[in-house]
Backbone bond lengths (Angstrom), bond angles and torsions (degrees), N, CA, C in turn:
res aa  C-N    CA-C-N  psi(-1)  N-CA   C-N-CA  omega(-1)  CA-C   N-CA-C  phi
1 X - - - 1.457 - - 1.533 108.47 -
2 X 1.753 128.05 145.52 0.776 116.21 -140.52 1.662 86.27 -103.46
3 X 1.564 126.78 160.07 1.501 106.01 172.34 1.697 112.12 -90.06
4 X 1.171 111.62 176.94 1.594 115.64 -173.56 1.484 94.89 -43.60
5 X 1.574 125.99 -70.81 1.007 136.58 -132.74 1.575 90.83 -82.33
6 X 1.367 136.70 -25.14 1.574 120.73 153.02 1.771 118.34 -70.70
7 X 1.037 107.81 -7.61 1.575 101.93 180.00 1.528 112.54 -106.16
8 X 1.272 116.75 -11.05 1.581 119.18 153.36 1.812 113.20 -83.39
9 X 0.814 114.65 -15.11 1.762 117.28 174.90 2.053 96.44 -79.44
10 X 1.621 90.80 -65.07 1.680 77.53 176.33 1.419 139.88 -64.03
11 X 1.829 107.52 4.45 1.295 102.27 172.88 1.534 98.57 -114.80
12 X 1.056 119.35 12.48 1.752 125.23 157.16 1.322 96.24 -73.06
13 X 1.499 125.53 -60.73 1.538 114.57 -154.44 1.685 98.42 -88.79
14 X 1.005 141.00 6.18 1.273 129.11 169.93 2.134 106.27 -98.67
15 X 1.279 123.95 -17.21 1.347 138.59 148.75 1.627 111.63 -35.21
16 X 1.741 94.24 -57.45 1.586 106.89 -151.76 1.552 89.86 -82.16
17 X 1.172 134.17 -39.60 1.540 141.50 -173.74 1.573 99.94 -47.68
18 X 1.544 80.42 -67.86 2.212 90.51 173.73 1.327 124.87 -35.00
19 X 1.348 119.24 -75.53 1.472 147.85 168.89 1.812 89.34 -38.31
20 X 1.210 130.97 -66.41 1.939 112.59 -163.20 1.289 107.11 -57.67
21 X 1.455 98.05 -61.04 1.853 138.90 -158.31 1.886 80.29 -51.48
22 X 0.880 115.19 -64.10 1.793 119.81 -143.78 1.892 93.98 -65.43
23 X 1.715 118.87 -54.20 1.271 132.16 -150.55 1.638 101.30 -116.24
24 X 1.148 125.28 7.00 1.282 110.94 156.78 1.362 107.61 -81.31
25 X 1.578 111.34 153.70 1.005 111.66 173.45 1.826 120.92 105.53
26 X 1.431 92.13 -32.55 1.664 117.10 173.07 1.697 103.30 -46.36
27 X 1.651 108.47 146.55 1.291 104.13 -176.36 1.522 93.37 -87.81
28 X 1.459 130.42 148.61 1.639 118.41 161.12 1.877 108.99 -170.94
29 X 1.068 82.12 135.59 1.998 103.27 177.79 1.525 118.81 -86.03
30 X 1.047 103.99 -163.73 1.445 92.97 176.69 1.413 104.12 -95.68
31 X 1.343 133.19 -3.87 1.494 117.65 -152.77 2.070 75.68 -118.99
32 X 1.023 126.38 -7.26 1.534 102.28 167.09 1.502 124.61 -113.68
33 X 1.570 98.79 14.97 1.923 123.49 -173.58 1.639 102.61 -52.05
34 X 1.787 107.26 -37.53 1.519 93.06 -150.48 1.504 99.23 -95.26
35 X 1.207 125.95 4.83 1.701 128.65 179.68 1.574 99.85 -113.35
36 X 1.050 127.18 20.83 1.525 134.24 -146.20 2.010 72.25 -134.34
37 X 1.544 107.83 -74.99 1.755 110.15 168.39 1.254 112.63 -12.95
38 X 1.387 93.64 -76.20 1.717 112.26 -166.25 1.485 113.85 -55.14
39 X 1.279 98.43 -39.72 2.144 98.51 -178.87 1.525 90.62 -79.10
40 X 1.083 139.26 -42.61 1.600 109.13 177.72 1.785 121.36 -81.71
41 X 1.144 117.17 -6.75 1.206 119.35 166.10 1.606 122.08 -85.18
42 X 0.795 113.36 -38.04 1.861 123.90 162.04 1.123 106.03 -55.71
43 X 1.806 116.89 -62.32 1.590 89.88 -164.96 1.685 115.42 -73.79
44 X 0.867 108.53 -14.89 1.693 115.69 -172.41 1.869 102.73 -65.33
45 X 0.921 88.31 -31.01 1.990 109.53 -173.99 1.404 88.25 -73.75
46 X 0.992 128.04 -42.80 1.753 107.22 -151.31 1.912 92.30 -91.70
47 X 1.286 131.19 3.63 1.470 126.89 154.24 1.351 124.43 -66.03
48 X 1.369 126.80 129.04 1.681 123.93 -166.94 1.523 109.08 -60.17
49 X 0.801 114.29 149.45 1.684 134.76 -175.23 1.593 121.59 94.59
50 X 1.347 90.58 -48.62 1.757 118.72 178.31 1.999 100.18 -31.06
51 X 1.154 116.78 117.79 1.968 113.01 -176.48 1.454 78.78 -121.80
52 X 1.887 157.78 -5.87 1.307 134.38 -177.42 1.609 82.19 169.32
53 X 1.962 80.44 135.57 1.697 113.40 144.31 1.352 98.38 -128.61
54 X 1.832 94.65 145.48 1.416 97.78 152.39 1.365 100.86 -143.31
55 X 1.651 112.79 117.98 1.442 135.27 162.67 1.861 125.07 -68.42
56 X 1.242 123.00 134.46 1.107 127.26 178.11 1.507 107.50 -118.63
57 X 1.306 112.54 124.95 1.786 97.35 -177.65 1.825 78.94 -113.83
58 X 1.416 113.37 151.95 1.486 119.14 -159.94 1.344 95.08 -126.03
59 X 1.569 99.40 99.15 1.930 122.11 -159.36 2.283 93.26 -63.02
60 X 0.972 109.93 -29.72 1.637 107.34 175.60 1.532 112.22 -64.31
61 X 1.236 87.12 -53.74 1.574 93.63 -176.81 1.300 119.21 -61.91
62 X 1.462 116.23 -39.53 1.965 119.60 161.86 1.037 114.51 -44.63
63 X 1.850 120.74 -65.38 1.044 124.00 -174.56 1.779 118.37 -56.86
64 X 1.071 110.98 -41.98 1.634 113.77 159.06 1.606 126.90 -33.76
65 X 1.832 81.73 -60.37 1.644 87.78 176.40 1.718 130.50 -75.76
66 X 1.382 104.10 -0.30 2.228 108.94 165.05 0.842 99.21 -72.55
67 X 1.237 126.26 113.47 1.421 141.59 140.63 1.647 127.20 -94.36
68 X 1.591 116.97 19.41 1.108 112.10 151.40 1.471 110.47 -150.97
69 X 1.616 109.25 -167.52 1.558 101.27 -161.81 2.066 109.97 -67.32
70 X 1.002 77.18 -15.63 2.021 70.20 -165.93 1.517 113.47 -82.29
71 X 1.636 115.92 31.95 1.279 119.24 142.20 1.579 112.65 89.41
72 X 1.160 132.42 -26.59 1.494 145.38 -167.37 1.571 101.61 -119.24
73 X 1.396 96.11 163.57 1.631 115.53 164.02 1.172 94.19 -144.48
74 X 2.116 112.22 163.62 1.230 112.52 172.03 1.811 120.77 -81.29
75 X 1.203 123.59 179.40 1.562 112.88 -154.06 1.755 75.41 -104.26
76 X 1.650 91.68 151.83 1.454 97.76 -168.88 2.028 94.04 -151.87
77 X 1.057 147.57 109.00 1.580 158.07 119.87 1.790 80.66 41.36
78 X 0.636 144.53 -35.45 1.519 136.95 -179.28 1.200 135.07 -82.86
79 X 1.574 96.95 -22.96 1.348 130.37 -167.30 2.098 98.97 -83.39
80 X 1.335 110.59 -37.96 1.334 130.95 -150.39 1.659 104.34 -111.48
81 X 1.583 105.82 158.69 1.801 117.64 142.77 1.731 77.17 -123.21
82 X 1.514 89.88 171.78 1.383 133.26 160.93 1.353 127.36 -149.41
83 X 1.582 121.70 141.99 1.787 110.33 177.28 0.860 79.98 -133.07
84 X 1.592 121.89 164.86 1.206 143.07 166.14 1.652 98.39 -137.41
85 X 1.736 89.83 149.09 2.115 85.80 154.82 1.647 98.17 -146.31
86 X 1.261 93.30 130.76 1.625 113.52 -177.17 1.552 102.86 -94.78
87 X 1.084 112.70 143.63 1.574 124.42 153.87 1.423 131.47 -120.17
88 X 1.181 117.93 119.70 1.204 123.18 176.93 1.383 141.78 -123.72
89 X 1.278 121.12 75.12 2.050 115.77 -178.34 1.847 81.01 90.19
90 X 1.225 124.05 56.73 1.547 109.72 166.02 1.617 119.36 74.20
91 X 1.642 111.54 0.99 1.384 123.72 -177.14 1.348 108.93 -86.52
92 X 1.023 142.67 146.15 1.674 124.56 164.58 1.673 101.13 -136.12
93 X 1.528 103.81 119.38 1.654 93.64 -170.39 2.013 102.95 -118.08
94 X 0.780 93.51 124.59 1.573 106.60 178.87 1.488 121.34 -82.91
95 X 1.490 126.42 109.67 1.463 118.85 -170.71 1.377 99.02 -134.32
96 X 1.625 104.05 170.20 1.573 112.89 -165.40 1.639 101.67 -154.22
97 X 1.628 126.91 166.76 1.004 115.13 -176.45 1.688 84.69 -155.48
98 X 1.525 113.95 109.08 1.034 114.35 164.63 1.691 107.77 -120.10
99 X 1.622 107.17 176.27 1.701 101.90 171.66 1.429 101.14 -82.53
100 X 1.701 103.55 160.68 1.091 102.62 -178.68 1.506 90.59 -167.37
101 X 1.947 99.19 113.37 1.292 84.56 -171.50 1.543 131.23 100.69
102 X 1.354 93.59 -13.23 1.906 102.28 -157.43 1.402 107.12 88.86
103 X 1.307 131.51 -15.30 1.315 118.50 -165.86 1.716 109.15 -110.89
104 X 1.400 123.90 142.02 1.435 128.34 169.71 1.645 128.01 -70.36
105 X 1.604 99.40 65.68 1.446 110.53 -169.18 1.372 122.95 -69.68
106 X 1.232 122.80 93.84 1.510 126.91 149.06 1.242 138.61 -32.58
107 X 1.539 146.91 97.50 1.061 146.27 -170.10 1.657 131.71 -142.74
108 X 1.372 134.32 177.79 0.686 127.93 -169.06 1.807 94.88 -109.20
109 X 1.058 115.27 149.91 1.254 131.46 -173.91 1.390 100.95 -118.69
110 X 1.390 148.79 -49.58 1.544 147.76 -166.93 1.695 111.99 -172.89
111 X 1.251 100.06 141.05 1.434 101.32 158.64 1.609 117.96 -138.42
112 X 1.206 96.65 136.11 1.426 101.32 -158.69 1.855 97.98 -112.77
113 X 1.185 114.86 152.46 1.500 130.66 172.65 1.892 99.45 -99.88
């Protein structure tokens, strides 16, 4: 049986699965980044445990990434941070997803009793 403090980590990483898996791929510019936030921060919120996301779509980095005339690129782990803090049975686990590396690293930041 798993203890609290492993079953608030696994509903952090099943959040973070959601949140990539679901919104990568999304077309978005800089002028539709910050409602682009909000639709991935809501839905991630409305999963049980989930008490906060906060999404950053990084309006330089979009604009960097159009490379043709029709104004957008797709949303890509590079493009973004994300934190989340889950609670679970008195657990509260704090996670973040910055690049690192080139890569869109998912991690745990704290777990608290």
């Amino acid at each position: 049986m798993a203890t609290d403090a492993q079953q608030a980590c696994f509903e952090a990483g099943i959040k973070f699965g959601s949140l990539y898996h679901q919104f990568a791929g999304t077309p978005v510019s800089p002028s539709s980044a910050r409602s682009l936030e909000a639709a991935m921060a809501e839905s991630i919120e409305n999963q049980p445990f989930c008490e906060s996301v906060t999404v950053t779509v990084h309006d330089d980095r979009v604009a960097d990434a159009i490379d043709h005339e029709n104004g957008y690129t797709e949303l890509t782990g590079s493009l973004m941070d994300v934190e989340m803090r889950i609670e679970h049975e008195g657990v509260t686990v704090r996670t973040q997803m910055t690049m690192t590396d080139g890569y869109p690293l998912m991690e745990l930041v704290s777990v608290e009793d």
